[in-house]
VEXDREN-423091 format. One line per field, with one value per atom (N, C-alpha, C, CB): residue number from 1; y, x, z. Coordinates in steps of 0.1 Angstrom, whole numbers. Glycine has a CB too. Layout:
<recs>
i	[NUM,...]
Y	[Y,...]
X	[X,...]
Z	[Z,...]
</recs>
This chain:
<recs>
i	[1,1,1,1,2,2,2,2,3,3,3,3,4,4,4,4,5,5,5,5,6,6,6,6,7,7,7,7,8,8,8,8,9,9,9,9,10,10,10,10,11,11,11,11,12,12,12,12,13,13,13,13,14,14,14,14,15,15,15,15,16,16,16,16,17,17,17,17,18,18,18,18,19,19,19,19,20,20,20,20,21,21,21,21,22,22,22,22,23,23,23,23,24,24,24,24,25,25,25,25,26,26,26,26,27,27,27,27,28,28,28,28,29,29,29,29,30,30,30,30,31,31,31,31,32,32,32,32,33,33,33,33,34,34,34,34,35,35,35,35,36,36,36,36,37,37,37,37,38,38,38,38,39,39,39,39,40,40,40,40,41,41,41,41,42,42,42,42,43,43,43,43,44,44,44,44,45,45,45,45,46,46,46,46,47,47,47,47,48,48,48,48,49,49,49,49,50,50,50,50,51,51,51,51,52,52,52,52,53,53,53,53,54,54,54,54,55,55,55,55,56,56,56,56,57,57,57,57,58,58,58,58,59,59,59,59,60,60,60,60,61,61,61,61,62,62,62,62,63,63,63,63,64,64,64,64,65,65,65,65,66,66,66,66,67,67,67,67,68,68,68,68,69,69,69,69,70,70,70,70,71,71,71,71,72,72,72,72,73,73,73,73,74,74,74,74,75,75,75,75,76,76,76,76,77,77,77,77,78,78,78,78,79,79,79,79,80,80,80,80,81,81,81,81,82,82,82,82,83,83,83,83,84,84,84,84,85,85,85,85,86,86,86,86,87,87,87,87,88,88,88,88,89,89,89,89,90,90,90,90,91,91,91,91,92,92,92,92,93,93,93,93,94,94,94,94,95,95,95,95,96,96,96,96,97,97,97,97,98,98,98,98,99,99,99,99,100,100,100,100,101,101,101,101,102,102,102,102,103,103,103,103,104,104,104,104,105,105,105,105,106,106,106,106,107,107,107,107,108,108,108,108,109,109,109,109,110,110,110,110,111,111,111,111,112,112,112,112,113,113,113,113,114,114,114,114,115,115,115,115,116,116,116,116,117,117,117,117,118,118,118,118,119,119,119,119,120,120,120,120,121,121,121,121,122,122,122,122,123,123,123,123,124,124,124,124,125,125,125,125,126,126,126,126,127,127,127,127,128,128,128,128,129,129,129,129,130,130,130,130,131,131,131,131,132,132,132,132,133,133,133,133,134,134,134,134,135,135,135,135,136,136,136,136,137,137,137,137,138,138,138,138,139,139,139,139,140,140,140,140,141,141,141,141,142,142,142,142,143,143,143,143,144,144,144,144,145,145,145,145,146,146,146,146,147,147,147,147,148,148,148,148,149,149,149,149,150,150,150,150,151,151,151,151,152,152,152,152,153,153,153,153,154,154,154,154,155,155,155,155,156,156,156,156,157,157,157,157,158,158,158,158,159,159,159,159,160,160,160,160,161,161,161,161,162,162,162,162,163,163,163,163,164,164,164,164,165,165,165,165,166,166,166,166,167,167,167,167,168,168,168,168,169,169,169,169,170,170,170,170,171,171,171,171,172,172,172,172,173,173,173,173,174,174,174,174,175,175,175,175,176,176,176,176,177,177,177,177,178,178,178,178,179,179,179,179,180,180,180,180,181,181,181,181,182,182,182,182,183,183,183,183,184,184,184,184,185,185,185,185,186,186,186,186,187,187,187,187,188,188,188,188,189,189,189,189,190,190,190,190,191,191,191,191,192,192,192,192,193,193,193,193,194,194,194,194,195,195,195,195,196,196,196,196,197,197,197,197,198,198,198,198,199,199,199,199,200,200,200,200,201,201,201,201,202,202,202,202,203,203,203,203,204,204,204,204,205,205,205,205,206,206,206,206,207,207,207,207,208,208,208,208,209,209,209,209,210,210,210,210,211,211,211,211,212,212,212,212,213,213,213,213,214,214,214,214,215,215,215,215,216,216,216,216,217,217,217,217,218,218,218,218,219,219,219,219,220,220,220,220,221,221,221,221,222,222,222,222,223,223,223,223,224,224,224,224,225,225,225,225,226,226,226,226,227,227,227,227,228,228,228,228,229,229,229,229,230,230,230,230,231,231,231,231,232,232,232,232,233,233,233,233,234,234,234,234,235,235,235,235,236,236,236,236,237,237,237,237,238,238,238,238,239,239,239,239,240,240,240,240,241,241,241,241,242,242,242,242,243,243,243,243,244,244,244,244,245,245,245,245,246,246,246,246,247,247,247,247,248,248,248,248]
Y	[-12,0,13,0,21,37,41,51,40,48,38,60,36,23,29,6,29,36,22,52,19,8,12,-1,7,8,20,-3,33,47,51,57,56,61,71,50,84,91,105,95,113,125,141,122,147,159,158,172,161,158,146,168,147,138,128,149,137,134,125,144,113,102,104,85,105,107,95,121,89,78,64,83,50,44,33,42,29,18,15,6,31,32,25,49,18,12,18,0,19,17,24,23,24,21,30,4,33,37,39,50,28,25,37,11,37,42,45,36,56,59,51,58,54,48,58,27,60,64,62,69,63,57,70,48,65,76,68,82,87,77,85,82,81,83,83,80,90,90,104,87,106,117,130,108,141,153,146,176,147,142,125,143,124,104,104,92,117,111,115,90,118,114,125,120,139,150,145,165,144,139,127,134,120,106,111,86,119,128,139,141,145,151,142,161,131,120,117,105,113,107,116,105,132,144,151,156,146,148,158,150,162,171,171,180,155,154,157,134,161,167,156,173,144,132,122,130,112,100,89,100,82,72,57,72,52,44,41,38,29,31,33,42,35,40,41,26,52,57,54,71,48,44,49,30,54,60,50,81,43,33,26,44,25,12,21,-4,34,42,46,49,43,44,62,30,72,84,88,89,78,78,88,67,88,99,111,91,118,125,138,121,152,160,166,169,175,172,179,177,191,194,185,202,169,161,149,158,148,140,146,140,157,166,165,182,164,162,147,163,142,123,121,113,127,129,125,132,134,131,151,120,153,161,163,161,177,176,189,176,186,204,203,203,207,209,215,210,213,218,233,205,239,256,266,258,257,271,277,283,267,272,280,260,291,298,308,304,317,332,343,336,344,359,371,365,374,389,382,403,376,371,369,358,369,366,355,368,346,338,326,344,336,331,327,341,340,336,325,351,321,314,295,320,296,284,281,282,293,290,290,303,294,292,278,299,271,257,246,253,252,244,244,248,253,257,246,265,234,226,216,224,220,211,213,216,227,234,222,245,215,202,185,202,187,176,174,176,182,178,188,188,184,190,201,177,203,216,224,215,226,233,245,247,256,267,259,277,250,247,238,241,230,222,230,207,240,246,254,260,260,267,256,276,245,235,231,219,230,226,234,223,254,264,262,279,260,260,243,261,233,223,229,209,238,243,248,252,257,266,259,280,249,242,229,233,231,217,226,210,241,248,262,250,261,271,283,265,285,293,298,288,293,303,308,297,299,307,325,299,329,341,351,343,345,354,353,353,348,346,359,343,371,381,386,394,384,388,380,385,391,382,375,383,359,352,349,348,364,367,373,371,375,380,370,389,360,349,344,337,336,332,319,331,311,303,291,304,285,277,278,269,290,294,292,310,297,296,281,305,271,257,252,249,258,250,252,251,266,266,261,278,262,256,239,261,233,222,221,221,229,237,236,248,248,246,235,257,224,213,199,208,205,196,198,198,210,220,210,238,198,195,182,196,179,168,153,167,158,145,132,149,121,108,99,100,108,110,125,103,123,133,132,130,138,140,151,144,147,158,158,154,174,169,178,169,171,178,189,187,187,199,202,196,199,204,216,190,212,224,237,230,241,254,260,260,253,258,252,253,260,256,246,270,236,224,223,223,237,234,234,251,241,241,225,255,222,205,196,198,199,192,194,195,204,208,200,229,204,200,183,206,176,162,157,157,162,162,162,165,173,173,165,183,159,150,135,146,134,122,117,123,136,135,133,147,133,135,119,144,112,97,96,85,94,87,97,88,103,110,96,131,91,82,87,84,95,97,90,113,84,81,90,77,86,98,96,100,101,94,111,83,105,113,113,109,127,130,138,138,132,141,136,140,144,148,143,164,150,147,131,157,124,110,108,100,107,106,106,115,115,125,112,146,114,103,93,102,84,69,70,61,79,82,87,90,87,85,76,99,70,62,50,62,40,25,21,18,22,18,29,14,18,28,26,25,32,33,41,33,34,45,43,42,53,61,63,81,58,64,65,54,74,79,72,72,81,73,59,72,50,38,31,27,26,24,6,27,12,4,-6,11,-5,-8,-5,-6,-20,-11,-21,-12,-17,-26,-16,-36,-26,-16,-7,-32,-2,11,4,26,-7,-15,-18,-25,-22,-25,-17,-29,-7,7,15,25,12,17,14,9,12,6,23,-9,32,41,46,44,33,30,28,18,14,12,27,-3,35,44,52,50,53,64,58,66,42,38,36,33,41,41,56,39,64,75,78,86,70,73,62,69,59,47,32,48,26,12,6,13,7,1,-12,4,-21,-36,-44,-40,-40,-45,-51,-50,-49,-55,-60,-48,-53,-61,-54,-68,-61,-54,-52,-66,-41,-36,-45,-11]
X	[8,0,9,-9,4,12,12,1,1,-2,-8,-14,-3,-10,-9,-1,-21,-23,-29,-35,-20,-22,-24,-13,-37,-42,-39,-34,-39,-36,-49,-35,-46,-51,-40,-57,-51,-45,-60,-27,-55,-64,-60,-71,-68,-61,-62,-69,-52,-45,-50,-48,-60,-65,-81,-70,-82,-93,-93,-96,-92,-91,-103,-92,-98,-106,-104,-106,-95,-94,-87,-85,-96,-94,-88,-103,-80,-74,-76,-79,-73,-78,-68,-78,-74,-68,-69,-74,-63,-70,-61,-86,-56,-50,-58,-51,-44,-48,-39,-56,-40,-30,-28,-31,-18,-13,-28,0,-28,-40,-54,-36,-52,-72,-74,-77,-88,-91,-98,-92,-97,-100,-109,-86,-127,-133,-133,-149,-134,-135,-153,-119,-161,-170,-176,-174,-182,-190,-197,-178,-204,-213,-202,-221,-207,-195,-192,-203,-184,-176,-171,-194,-176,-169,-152,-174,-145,-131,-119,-133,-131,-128,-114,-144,-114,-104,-92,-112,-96,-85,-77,-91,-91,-73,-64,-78,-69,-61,-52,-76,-54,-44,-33,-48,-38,-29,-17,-37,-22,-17,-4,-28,-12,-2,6,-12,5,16,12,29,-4,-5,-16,-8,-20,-28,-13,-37,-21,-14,-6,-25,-16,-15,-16,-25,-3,0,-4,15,-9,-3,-1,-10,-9,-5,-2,-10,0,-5,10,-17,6,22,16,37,18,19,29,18,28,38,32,42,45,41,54,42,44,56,61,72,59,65,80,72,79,83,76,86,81,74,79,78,68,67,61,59,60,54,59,57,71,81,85,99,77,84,74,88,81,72,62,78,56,47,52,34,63,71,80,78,86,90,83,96,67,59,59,45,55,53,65,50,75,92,90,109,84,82,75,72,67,56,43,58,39,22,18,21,9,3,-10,1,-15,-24,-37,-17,-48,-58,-69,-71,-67,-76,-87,-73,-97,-111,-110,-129,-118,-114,-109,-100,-106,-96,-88,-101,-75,-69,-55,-66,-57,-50,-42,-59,-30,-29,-34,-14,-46,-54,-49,-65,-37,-35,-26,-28,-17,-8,-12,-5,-5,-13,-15,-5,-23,-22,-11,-25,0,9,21,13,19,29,22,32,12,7,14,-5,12,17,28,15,37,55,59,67,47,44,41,33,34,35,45,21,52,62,78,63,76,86,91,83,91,93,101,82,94,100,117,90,120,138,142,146,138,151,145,152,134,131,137,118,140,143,161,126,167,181,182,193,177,174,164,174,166,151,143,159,149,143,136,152,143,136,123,146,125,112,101,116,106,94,87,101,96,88,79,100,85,82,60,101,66,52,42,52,50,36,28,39,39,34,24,51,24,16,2,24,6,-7,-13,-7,-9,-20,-27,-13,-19,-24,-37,-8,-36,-44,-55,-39,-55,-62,-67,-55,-72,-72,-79,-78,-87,-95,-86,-106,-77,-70,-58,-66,-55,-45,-42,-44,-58,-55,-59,-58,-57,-58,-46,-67,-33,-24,-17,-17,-23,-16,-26,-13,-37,-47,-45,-63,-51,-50,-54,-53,-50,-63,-71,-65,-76,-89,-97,-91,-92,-106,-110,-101,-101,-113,-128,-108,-134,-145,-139,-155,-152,-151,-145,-158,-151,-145,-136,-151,-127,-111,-101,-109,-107,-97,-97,-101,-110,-105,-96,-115,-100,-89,-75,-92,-73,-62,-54,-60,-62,-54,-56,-65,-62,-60,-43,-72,-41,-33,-19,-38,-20,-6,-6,-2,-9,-11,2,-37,-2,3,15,-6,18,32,44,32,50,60,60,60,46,43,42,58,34,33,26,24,27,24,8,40,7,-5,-8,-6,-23,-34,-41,-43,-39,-52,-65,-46,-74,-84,-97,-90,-97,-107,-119,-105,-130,-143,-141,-150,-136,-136,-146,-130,-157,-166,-177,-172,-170,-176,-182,-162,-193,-193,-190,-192,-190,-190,-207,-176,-211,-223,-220,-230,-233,-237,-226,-259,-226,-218,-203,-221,-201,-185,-181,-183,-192,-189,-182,-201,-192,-192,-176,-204,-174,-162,-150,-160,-150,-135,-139,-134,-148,-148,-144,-160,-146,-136,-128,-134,-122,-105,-101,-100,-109,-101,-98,-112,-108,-109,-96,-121,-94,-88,-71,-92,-69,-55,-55,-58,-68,-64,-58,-75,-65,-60,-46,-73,-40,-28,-18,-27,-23,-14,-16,3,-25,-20,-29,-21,-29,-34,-41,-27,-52,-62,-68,-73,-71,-76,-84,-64,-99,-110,-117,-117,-123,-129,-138,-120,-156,-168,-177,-170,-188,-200,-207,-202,-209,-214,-211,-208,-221,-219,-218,-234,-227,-228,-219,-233,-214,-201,-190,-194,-187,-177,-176,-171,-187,-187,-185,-204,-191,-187,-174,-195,-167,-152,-141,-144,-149,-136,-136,-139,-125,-126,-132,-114,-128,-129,-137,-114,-140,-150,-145,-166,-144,-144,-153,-136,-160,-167,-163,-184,-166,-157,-174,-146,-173,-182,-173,-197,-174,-172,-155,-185,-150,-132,-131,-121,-137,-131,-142,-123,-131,-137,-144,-123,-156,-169,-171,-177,-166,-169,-166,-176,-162,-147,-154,-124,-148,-150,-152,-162,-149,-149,-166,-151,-164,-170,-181,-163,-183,-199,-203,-201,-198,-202,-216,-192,-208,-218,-231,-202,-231,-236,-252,-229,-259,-271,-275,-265,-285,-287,-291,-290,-298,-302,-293,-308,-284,-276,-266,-267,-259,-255,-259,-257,-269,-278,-281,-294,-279,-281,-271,-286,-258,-244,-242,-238,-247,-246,-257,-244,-268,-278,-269,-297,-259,-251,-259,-246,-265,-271,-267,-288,-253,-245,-247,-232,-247,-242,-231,-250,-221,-208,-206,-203,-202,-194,-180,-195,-172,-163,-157,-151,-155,-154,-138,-160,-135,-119,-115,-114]
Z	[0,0,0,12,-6,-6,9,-15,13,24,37,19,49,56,70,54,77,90,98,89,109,119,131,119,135,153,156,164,153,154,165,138,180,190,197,198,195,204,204,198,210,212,213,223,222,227,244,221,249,264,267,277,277,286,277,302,265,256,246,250,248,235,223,240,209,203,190,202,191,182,189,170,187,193,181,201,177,171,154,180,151,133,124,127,119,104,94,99,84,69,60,67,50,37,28,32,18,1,-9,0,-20,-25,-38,-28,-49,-55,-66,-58,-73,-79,-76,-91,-61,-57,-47,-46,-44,-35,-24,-37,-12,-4,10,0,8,13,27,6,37,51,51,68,55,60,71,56,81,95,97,107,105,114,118,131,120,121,140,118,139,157,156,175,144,145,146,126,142,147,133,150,121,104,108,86,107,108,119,114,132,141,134,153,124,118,107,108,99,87,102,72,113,116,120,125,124,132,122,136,107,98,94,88,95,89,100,80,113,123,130,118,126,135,148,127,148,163,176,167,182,195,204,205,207,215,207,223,201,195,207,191,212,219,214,229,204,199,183,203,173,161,155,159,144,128,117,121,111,93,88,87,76,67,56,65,50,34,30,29,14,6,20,-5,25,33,43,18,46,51,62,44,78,89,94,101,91,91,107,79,117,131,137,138,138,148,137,154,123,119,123,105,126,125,110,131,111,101,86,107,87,77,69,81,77,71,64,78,71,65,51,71,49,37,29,42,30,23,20,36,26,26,15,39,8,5,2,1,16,21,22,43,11,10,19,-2,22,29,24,43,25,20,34,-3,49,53,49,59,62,55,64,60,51,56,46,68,36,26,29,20,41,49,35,61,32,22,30,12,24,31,23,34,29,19,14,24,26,20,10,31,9,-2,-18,2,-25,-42,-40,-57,-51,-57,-59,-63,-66,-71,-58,-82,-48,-35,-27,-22,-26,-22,-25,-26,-35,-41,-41,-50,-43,-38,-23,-44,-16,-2,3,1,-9,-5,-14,-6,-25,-28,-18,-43,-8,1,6,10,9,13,0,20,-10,-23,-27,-39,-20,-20,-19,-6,-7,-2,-8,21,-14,-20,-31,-21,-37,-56,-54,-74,-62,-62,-73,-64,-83,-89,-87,-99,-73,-62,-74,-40,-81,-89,-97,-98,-106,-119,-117,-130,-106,-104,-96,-96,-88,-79,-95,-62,-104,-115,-123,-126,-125,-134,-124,-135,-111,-105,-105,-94,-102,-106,-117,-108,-128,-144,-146,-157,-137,-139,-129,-134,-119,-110,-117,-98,-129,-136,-147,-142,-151,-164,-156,-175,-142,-133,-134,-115,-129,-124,-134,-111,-141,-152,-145,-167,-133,-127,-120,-122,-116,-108,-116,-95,-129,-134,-140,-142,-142,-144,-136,-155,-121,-109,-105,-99,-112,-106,-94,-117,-98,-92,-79,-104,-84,-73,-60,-78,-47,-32,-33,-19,-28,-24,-20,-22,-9,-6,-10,1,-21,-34,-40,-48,-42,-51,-49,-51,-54,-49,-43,-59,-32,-29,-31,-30,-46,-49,-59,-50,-56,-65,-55,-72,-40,-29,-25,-15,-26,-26,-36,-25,-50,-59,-60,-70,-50,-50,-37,-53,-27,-13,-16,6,-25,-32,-40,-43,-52,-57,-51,-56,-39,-32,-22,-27,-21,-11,-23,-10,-33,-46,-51,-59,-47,-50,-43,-41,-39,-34,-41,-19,-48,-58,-48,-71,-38,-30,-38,-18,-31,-37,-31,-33,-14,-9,-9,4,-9,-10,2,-22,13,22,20,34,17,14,25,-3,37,43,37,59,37,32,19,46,12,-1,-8,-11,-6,-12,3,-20,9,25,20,38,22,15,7,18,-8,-18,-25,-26,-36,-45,-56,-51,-57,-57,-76,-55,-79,-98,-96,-113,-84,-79,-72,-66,-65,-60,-69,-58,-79,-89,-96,-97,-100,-108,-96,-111,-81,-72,-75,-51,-75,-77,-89,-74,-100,-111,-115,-114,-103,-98,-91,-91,-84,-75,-85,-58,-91,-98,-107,-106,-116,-125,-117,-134,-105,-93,-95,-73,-95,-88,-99,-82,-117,-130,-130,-145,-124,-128,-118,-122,-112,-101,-83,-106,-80,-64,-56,-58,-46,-36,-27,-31,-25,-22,-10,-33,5,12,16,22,15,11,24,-2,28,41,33,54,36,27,31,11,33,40,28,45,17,3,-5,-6,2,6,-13,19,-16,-32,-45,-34,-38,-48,-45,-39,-29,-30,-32,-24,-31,-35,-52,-30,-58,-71,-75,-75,-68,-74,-67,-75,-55,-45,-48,-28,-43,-46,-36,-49,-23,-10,-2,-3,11,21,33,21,46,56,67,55,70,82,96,83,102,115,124,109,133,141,156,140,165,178,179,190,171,167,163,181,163,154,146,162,137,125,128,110,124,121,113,118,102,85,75,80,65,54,45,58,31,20,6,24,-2,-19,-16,-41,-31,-27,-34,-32,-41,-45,-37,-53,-23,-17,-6,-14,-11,-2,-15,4,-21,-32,-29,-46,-20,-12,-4,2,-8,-1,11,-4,12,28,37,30,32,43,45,40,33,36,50,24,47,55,70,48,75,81,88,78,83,83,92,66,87,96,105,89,106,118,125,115,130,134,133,150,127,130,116,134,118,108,109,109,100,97,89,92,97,93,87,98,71,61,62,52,70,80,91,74,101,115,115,130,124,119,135,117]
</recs>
């Protein structure tokens, strides 16, 4: 597997919020986690990306590289990409600083640091054609879903090999959903590993291979993504009265 997260529990201080998470996603698939808002889904993408607070048990491996003890600027060098949920961008900044804001880390990844950080803006604009000709504008002028495509955008700038994506379609409108799932799709057939956090249950079973659901930190129920393709049980999946297609 690209990406392999074993028995991972930990929380914030005295607060456990994940109890013994599994689950995988290999090289161009993607892999949705699903559950209720408080099931745990964000705490295991911070765990994964080094940024829960409280490890106490568990290991990430990327490619078969145990990234457990790395902080979270080296995960990112390792490469494991990340786009929280938020449009976490820098607004007063352009566009364009923005993205060499997030290839910053790529200096010590590749040994002709200029030509590849230029070589990745110029693949951001040709990924992202909506943001390409705001290149100069802040990024708090864009719309909505221009500041997701671009904090998508610079998340991609170091040319990671995983994709953490949480909730990307969060408050944007129903034609812009549509367009970032497009994008995500078109990320997996490029080769990345995608490990997908979405509310918009629909959307994601329509581009993922695999499923995992999360209810109150650990995971409940896993299996390909035909397997979930039942709208009921979906739904029954987040009123919790799940029926285990396999127990983690």
């Amino acid at each position: 597997m690209m990406l392999e997260v074993k028995d991972v529990a930990g929380g914030y201080g005295d607060i456990q919020v994940l109890w013994g998470v599994s689950t995988s996603v290999d090289k161009g698939h993607i892999t949705a986690i699903l559950g209720r808002n408080g099931a745990g889904k964000t705490s295991l993408l911070n765990a994964i990306a080094g940024l829960l607070p409280d490890v106490s048990a568990g290991s990430v491996a990327l490619d078969g590289r145990d990234l457990s003890k790395l902080p979270p600027y080296d995960r990112v060098r390792a490469g494991l990409g990340y786009v929280q949920e938020g449009k976490r961008i820098f607004r007063r900044r352009t566009v364009e600083e923005n993205l060499l804001l997030g290839g910053f880390t790529a200096k010590r990844r590749f040994h002709s640091a200029r030509a590849d950080l230029r070589d990745a803006l110029e693949q951001a604009y040709e990924r992202f054609p909506m943001i390409a000709t705001r290149r100069k504008a802040p990024a708090g002028r864009l719309s909505g879903g221009q500041q997701q495509m671009l904090a998508i955008a610079q998340a991609l700038m170091p040319r990671p090999s995983v994709l953490l994506l949480d909730e990307p379609s969060a408050g944007l409108a129903p034609g812009i959903v549509a367009d970032v799932f497009n994008m995500v799709a078109g990320l997996k057939q490029e080769g990345l590993a995608i490990l997908l956090v979405e509310q918009v249950v629909e959307q994601a079973l329509r581009i993922a291979d695999d499923v995992a659901v999360m209810e109150s930190g650990r995971l409940v129920t896993s299996g390909k993504v035909s397997d979930f393709d039942d709208a009921a049980m979906v739904r029954d999946l987040y009123l919790g009265k799940h029926d285990p297609l396999k127990q983690s």
